[in-house]
C-alpha positions as CSV (number, residue, x, y, z in Angstrom):
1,X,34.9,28.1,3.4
2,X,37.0,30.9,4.3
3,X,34.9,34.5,5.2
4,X,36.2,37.7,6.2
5,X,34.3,40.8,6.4
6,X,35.1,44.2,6.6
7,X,32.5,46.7,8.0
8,X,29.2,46.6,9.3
9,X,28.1,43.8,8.0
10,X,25.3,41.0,8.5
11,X,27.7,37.7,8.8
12,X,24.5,35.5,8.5
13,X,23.5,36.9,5.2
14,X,26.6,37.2,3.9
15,X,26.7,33.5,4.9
16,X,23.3,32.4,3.3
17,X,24.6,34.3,0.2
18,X,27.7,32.2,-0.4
19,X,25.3,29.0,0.3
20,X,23.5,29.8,-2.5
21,X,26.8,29.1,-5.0
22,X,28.5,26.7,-2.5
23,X,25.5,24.8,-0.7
24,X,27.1,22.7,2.1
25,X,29.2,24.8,3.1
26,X,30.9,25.4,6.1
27,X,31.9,28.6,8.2
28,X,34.6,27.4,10.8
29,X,37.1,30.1,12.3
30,X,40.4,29.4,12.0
31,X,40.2,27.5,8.1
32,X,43.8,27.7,5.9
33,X,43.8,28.6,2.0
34,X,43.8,25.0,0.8
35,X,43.1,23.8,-2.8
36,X,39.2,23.7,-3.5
37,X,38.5,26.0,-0.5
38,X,36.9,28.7,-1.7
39,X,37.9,32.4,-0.1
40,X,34.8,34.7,0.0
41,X,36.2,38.5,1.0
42,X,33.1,41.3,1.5
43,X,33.6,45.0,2.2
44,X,30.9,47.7,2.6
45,X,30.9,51.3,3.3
46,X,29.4,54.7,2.9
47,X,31.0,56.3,0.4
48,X,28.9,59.4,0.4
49,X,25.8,60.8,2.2
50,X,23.5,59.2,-0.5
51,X,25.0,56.2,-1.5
52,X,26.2,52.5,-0.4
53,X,29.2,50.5,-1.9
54,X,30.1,46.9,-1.2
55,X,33.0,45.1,-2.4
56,X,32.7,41.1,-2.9
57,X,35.8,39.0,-4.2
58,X,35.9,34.8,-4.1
59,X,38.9,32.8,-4.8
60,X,38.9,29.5,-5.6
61,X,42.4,27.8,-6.3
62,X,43.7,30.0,-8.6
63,X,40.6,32.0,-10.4
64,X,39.7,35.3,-8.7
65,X,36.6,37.2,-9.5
66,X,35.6,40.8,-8.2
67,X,32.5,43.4,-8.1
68,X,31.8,46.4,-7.2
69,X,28.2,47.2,-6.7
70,X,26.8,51.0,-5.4
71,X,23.4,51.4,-4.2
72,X,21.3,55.1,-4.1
73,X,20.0,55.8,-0.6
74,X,16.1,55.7,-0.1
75,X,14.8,57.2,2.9
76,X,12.1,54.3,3.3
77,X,14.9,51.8,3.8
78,X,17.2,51.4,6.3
79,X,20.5,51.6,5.9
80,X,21.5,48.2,6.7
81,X,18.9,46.8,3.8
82,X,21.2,49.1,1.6
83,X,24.0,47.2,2.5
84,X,22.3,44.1,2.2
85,X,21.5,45.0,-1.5
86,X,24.7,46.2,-2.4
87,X,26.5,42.7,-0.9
88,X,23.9,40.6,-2.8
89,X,24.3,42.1,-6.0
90,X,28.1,42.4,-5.9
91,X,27.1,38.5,-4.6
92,X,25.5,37.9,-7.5
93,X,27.8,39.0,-10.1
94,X,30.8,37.6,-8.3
95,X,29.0,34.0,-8.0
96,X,27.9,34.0,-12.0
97,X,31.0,35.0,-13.2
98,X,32.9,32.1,-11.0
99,X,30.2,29.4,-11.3
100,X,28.2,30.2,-14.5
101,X,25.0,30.0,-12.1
102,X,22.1,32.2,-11.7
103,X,20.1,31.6,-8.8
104,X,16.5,31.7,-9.6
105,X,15.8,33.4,-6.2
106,X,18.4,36.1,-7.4
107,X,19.8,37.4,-3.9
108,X,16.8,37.0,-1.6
109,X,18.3,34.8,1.0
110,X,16.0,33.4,3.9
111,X,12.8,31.6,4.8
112,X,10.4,34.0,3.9
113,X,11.1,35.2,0.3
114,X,7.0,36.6,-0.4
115,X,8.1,39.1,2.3
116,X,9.6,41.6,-0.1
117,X,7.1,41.2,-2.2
118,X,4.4,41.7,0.6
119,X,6.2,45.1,1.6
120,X,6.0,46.2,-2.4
121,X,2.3,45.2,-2.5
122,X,1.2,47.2,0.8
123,X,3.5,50.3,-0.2
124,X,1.3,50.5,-3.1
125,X,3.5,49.5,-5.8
126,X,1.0,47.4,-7.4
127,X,1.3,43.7,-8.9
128,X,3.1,44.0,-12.1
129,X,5.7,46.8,-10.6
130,X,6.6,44.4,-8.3
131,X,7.7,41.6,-10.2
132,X,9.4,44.1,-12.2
133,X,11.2,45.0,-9.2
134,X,12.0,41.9,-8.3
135,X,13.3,40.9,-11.0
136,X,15.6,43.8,-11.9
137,X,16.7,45.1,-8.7
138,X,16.9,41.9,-6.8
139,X,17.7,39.9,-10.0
140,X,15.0,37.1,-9.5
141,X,13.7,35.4,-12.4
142,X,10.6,35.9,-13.8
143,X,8.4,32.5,-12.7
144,X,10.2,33.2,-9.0
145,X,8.7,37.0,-9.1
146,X,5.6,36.2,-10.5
147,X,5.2,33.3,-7.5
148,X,6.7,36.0,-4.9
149,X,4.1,38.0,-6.1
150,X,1.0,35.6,-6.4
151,X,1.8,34.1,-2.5
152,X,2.3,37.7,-0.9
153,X,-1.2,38.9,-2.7
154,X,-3.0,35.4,-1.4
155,X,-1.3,36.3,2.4
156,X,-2.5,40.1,2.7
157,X,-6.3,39.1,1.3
158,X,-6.2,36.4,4.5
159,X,-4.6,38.3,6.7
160,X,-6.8,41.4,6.9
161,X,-9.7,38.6,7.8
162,X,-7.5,38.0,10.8
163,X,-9.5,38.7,13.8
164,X,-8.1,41.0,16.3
165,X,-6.7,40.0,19.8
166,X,-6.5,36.8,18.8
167,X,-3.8,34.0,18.4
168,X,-2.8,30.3,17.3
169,X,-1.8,27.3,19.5
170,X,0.8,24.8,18.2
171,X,1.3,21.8,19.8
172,X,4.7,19.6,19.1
173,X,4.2,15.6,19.5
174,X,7.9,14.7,18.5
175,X,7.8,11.1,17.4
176,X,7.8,9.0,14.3
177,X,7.4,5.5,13.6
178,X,10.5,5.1,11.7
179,X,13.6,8.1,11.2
180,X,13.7,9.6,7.5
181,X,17.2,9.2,5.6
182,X,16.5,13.3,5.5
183,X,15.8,13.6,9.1
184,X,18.8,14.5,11.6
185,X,16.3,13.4,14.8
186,X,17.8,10.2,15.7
187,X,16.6,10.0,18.9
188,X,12.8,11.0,18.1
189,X,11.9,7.6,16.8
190,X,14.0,5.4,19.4
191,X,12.0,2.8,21.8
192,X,13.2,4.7,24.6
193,X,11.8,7.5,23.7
194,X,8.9,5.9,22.4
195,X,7.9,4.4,25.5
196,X,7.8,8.1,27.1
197,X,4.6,8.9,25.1
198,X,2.7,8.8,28.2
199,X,4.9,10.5,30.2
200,X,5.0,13.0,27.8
201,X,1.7,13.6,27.5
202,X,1.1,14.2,31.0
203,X,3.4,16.8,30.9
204,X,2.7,18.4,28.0
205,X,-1.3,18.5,28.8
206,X,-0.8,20.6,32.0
207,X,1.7,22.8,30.1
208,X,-1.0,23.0,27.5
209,X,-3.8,23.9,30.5
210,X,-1.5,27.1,31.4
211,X,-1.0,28.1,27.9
212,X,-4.4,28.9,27.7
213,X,-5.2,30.3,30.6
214,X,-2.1,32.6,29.6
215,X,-3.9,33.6,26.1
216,X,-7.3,34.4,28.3
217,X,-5.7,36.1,30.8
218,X,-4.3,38.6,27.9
219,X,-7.9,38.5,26.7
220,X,-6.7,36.6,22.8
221,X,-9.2,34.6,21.1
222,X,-7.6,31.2,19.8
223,X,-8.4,31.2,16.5
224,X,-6.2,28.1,15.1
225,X,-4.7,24.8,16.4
226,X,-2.2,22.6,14.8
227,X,-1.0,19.5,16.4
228,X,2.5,18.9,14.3
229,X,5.5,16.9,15.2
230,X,6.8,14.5,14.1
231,X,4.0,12.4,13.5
232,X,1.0,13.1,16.2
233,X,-0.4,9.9,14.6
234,X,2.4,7.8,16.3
235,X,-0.1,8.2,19.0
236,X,-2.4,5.3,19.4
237,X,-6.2,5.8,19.8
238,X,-6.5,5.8,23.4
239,X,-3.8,8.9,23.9
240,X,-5.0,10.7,20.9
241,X,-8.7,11.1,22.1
242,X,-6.5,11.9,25.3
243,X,-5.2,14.6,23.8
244,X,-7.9,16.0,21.3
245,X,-10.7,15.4,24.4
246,X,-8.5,17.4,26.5
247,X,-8.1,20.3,24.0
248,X,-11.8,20.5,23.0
249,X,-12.6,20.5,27.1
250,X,-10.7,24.0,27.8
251,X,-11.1,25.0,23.8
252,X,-14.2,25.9,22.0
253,X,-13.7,23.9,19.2
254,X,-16.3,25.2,17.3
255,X,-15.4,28.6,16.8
256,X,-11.9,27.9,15.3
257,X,-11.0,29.1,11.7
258,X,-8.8,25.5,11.6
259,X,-8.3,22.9,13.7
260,X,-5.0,20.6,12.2
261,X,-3.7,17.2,12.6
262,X,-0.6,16.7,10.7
263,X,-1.5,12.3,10.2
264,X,1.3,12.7,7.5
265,X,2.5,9.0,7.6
266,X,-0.2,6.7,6.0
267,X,1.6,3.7,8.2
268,X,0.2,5.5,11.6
269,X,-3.0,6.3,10.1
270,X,-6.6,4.2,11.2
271,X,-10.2,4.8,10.3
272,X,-10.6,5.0,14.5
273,X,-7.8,7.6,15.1
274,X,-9.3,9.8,12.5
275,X,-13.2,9.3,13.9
276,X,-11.7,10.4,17.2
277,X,-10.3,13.1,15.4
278,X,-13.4,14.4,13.2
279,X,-15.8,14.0,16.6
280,X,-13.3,16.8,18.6
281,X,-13.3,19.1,15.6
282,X,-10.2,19.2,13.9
283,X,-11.4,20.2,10.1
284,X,-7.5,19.4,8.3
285,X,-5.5,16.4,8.2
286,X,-2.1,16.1,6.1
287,X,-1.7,12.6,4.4
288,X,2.0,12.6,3.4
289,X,3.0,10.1,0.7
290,X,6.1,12.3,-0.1
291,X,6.8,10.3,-3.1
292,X,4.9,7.3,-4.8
293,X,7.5,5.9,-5.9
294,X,8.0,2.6,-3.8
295,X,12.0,2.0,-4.4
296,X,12.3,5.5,-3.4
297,X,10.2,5.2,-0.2
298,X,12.1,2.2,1.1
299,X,15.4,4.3,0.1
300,X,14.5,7.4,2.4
301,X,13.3,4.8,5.1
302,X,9.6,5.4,5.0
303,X,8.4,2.0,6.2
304,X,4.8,2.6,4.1
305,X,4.1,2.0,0.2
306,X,1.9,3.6,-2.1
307,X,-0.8,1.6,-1.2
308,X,-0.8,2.4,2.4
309,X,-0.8,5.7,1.2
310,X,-4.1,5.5,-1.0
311,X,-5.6,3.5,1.9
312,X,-4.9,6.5,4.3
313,X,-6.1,9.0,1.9
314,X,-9.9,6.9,1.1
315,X,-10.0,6.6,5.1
316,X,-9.4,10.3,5.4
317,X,-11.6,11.5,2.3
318,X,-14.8,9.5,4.2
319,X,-14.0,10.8,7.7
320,X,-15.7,13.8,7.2
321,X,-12.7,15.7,7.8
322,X,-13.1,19.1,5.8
323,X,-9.9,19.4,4.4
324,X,-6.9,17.0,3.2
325,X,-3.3,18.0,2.5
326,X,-0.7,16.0,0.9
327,X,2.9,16.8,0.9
328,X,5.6,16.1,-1.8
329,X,8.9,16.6,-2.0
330,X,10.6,16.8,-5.5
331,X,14.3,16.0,-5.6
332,X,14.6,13.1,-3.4
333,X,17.5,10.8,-4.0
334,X,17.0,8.6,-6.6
335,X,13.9,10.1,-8.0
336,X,13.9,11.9,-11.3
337,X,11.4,14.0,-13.4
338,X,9.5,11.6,-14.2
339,X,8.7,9.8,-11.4
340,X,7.8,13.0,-9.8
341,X,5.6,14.4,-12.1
342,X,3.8,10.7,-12.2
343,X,3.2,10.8,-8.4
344,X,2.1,14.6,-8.8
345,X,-0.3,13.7,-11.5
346,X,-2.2,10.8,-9.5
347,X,-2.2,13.2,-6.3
348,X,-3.7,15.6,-8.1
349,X,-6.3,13.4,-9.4
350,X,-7.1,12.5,-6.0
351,X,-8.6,16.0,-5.6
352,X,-7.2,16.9,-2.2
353,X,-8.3,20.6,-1.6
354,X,-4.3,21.1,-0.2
355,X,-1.2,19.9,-1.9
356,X,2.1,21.1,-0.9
357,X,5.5,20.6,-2.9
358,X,8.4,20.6,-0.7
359,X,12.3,20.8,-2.1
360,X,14.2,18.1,-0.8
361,X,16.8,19.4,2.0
362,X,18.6,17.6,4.5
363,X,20.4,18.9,7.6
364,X,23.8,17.9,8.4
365,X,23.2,15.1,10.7
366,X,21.1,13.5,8.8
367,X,21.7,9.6,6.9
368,X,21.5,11.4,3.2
369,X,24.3,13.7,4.1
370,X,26.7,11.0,6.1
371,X,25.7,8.0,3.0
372,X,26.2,10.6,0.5
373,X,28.8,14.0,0.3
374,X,27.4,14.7,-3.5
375,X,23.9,15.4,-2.1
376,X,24.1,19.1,-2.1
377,X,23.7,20.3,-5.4
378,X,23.9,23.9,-6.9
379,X,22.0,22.9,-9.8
380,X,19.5,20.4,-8.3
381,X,19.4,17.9,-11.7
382,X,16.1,17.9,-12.9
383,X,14.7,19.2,-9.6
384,X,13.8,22.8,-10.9
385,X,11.9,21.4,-13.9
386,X,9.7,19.2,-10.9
387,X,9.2,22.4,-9.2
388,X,8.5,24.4,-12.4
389,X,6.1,21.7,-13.1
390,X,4.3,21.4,-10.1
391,X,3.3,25.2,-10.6
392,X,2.0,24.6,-13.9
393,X,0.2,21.6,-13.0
394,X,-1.6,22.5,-10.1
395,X,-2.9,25.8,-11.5
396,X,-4.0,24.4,-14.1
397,X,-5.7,21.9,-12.0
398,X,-7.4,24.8,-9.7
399,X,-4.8,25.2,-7.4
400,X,-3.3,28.7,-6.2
401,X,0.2,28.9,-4.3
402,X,-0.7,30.4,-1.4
403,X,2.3,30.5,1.4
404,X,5.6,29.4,1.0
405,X,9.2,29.6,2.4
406,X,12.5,28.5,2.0
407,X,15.3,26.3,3.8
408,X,19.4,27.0,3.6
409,X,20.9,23.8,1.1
410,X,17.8,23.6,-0.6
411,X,18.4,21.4,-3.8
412,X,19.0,23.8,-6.4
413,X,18.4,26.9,-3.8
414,X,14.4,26.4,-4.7
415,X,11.0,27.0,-2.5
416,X,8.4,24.8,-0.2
417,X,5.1,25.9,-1.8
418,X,1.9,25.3,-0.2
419,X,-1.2,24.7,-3.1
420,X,-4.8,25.2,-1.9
421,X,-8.3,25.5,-4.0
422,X,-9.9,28.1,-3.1
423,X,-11.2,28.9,0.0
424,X,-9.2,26.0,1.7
425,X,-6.0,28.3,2.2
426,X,-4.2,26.8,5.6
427,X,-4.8,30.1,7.7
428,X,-2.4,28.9,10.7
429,X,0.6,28.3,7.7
430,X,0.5,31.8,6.4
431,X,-0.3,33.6,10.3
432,X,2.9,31.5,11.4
433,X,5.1,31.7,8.1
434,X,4.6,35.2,8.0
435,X,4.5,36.0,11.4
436,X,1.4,38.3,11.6
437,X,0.0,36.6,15.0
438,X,1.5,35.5,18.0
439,X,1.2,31.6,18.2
440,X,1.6,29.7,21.4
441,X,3.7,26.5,21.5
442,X,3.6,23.7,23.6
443,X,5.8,20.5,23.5
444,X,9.3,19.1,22.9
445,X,11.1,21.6,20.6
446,X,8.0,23.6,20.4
447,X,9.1,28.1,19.9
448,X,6.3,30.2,21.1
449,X,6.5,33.4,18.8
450,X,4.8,37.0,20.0
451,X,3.5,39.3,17.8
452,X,3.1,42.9,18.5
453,X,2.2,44.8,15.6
454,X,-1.0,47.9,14.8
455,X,-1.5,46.1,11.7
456,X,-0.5,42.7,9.9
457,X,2.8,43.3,7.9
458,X,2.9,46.7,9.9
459,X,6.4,48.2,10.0
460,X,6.2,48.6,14.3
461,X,5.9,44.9,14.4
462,X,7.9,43.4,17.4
463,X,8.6,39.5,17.5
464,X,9.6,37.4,20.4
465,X,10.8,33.8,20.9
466,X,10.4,31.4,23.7
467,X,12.2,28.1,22.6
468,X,11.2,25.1,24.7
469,X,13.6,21.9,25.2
470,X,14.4,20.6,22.5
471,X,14.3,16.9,22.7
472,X,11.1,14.8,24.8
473,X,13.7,13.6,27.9
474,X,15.0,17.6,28.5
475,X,11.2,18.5,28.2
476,X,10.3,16.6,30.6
477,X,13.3,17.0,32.8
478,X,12.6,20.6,32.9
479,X,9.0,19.7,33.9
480,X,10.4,17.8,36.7
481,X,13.0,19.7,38.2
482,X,12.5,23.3,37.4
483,X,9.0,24.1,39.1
484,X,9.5,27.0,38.5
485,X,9.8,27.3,34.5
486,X,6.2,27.9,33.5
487,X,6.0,30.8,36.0
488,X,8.9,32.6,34.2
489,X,7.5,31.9,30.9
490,X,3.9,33.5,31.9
491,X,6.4,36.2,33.0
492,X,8.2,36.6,30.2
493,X,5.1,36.7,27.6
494,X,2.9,39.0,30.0
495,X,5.9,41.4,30.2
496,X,6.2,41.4,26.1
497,X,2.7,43.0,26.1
498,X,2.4,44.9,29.6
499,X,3.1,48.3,28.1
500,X,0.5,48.1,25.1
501,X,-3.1,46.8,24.9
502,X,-3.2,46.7,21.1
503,X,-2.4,43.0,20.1
């Protein structure tokens, strides 16, 4: 795709904009005008004291389409979100008139699309004003508002519970038994690197022993732990109860709102692993069928079946473990309407208190995307009626949506939504997702994110990232040659909140 851009102008939202009507696309300098690239031209100015215009044109071989959109100043917005407006609806217009789409997520763009709706809820705009304004001004469509809506009402009620001075620990274990056709992490399941596990873990544990003393030392309560990856459960019994004895020896266990182990594939999963894990306190496991479909399993390179998969759950459901969460994903290649709503049907029968309904994506390294150049898709198929469906079906089923977020090349430009019965809402998914508490990472790829903020959703809040290596061999080459990494780290994060005591 060819962008130019004239003005002041956000380049990575213009960008996810156009990826909404051309998903796959690509941003490379230098491209020619070339039959079925399409030209995407933006402009935005000030054309008085009290409004903003942007210009959007896209040509694609030899159709041209054009808009014009002017937005009113408001003093509680910056201008920069003015622009923002006025591109996406000129965006908008431009995009329908060429395509004949309308996005359902109108011109929100970006992972966290409750966050609008958040800001309208706290500002006192009420419930039905905000859908209202979210579907007229940033064109959404009604179910997309009302969801908006329903997750950002869920997240406030949650996080004014949160606990001050306090914060979550995430730990990355970066393997799997087998590499996902969606997945772009070849080298995450190779013997290699599975034979590091060990290695790893040695490292990672003594990283993991300074992060803490790092979250005491600025006086923060941990409050939540999730073990993610990957697939922690790749781990065999002895160095998982080397892990989870080592956490519940410098962690009181105990007083923890949650205490997660993603087990997500049922092939990894034993009635041992999860009795080490219920007698060191973690209270949520994730049991990850994605589909139930066998044909489609062995298509995405899952080496489990359905069976495994209702094996893993009934050893989960008798561990004791408080809560279960199973995740689905609803446009996977091959599958189709009804296959989804079939597997959605039996997992809701299951009665797991968590269910969440992810939209198939893949990145662009991944198998799906080199095996198959069709697999973006601006429409999605039938994927919006699995989504629409799931929403239905779960609420129905007692089920409220209760975080959620979205990934550029999404199928059909739709949602990840996370389903919960009451009560069982996953409070380290909505602190991280919408970044109301700082959360300490450790691990391969792991991104340690600090919070400074009076108040969750509170307009002074300051973010900062830490990234970690991102692949187990640079982790632990940085462990072993750069002695002096952690130090700088401690540094870095003790510097973030030197000036200000309120956390």
């Amino acid at each position: 795709m060819i962008l130019r851009l004239n003005g002041d102008i956000n380049r990575y939202y213009v960008e996810t904009l156009c990826l909404v009507f051309f998903p796959g696309s690509t941003f490379g300098e230098g491209e020619t005008p070339s039959e079925g690239i399409p030209e995407v031209e933006v402009s935005v100015y000030n054309d008085t004291e009290e409004t903003v215009t942007a210009y959007v044109s896209i040509k694609l071989n030899d159709r041209l389409c054009e808009a014009t959109e002017t937005v009113s100043l408001d003093e509680e917005i910056t201008i920069a979100d003015h622009k923002s407006i006025a591109i996406g609806r000129a965006m908008f217009t431009v995009g329908k008139e060429m395509l004949g789409h309308i996005p359902p997520w109108g011109i929100l763009t970006g992972v966290r699309p409750a966050k609008v709706a958040a800001g309208l809820l706290i500002g006192g705009k009420g419930m039905i004003r905000s859908k209202r304004i979210l579907r007229d001004e940033y064109f959404l469509n009604p179910q997309k508002a009302a969801l908006a809506v329903s997750v950002a009402s869920t997240e406030i009620k949650i996080a004014k519970r949160m606990p001050e001075k306090t914060c979550s620990l995430y730990i990355s274990i970066p393997f799997c038994p087998s590499r996902c056709s969606y997945c772009s992490f070849v080298s995450y399941t190779t013997p290699r690197l599975l034979s590091m596990i060990d290695e790893y873990l040695e490292a990672m544990l003594i990283d993991l022993d300074d992060t803490i003393e790092t979250a005491k030392s600025l006086g923060m309560d941990i409050t939540t732990v999730y073990i993610g990856g990957g697939t922690p459960t790749t781990l065999d019994e002895e160095q998982l109860e080397r892990l989870l004895s080592y956490i519940s020896d410098r962690i009181d266990v105990s007083s923890l709102l949650e205490f997660t182990l993603e087990a997500g594939r049922p092939d990894t999963i034993t009635e041992e692993k999860l009795e080490i894990a219920k007698k060191h306190g973690v209270t949520r496991v994730s049991v990850n069928p994605q589909t139930l479909n066998d044909d489609i399993l062995r298509e995405i390179g899952r080496r489990h079946t359905a069976d495994d998969f209702y094996r893993a759950y009934e050893l989960a459901k008798n561990s004791g473990i408080r809560d279960i969460n199973v995740d689905l994903i609803a446009g996977l290649p091959g599958d189709d309407f009804d296959n989804f709503s079939d597997t959605l049907d039996k997992i809701i029968d299951l009665d797991p208190s968590n269910i969440t309904v992810h939209t198939f994506y893949v990145k662009k390294a991944a198998d799906a995307v080199k095996n198959n150049k069709d697999v973006y898709s601006i429409s999605g198929g039938d994927v919006a009626k699995s989504v629409s469906y799931s929403q239905i079906k779960t609420k129905f089923a007692g089920y409220r949506p209760y975080y959620m977020y979205r990934q550029k090349n999404t199928v059909g430009n739709l949602e990840n939504v996370g389903f919960s019965k009451e009560g069982h809402e996953s409070i380290y998914n909505i602190y991280m997702m919408e970044e109301i508490q700082t959360v300490f990472a450790v691990g391969a790829g792991a991104v340690t994110k600090l919070v400074r903020s009076d108040k969750p959703f509170g307009r002074d809040r300051r973010i900062k990232r830490i990234f970690r290596p991102k692949y187990p061999y640079e982790y632990l080459r940085e462990f072993k040659d750069n002695t002096t990494a952690s130090a700088k780290r401690r540094e870095e994060i003790l510097s973030f909140f030197s000036d200000d005591n309120t956390l």
